[in-house]
C-alpha positions as CSV (number, residue, x, y, z in Angstrom):
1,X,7.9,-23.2,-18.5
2,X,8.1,-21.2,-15.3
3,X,4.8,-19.5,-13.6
4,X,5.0,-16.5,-11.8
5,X,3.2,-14.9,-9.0
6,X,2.5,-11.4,-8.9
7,X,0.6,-9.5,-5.5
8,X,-1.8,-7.0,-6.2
9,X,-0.6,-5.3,-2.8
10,X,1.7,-2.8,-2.7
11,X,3.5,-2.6,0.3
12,X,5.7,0.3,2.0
13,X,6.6,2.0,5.5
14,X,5.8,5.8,6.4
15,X,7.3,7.0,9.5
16,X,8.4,3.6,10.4
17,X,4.7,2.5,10.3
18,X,4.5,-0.2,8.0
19,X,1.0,0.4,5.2
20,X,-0.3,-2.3,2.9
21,X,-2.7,-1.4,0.1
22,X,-4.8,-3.7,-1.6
23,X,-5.1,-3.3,-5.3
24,X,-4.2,0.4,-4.8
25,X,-5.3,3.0,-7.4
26,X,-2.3,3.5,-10.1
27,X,-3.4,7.1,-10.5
28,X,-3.0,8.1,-6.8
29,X,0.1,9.9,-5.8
30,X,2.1,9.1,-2.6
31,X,1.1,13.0,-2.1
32,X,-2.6,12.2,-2.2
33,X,-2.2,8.9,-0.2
34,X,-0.4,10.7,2.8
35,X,-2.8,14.0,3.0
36,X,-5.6,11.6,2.8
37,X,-4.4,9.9,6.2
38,X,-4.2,13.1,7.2
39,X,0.1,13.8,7.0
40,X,-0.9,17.2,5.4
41,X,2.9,18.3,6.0
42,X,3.7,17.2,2.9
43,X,3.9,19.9,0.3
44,X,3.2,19.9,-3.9
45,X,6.5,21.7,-5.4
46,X,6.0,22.1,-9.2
47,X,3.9,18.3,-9.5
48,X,6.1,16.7,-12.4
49,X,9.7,16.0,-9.9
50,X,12.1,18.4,-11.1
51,X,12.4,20.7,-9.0
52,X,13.1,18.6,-5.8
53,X,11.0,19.9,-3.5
54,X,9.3,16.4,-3.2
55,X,10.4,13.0,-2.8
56,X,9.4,9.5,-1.3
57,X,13.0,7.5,-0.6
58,X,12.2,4.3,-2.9
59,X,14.1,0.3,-1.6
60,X,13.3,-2.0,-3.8
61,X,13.4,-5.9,-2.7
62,X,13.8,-8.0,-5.2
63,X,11.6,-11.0,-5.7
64,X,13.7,-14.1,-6.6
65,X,12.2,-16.1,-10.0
66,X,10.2,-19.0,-9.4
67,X,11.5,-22.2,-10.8
């Protein structure tokens, strides 16, 4: 039986500036997180992503399985 490890860190880059959260809040959008650093250039276009006016580019790395 295999174990695996999970981070409670969620890590990603913003303007090349890498940002680590600890246990971040699941409920916070990437729209609240940036205007909260204060990157208020960001704008809300209809809040649900269909319209396109928003977006975050997402890379995900996978993590390899632990043997």
């Amino acid at each position: 039986m295999s174990v695996q490890s999970y981070s409670n860190t969620l890590t990603f880059y913003v303007n090349g500036t890498r940002v680590a959260l600890q246990n971040p809040d699941p409920e916070m959008t990437l729209l609240q997180y940036l205007r909260g650093t204060g990157l208020t250039g960001t704008k809300l276009g209809c809040g649900e992503g269909g319209c396109g006016k928003y977006r975050g580019d997402l890379e995900f790395t996978s993590i390899p399985k632990l043997q």
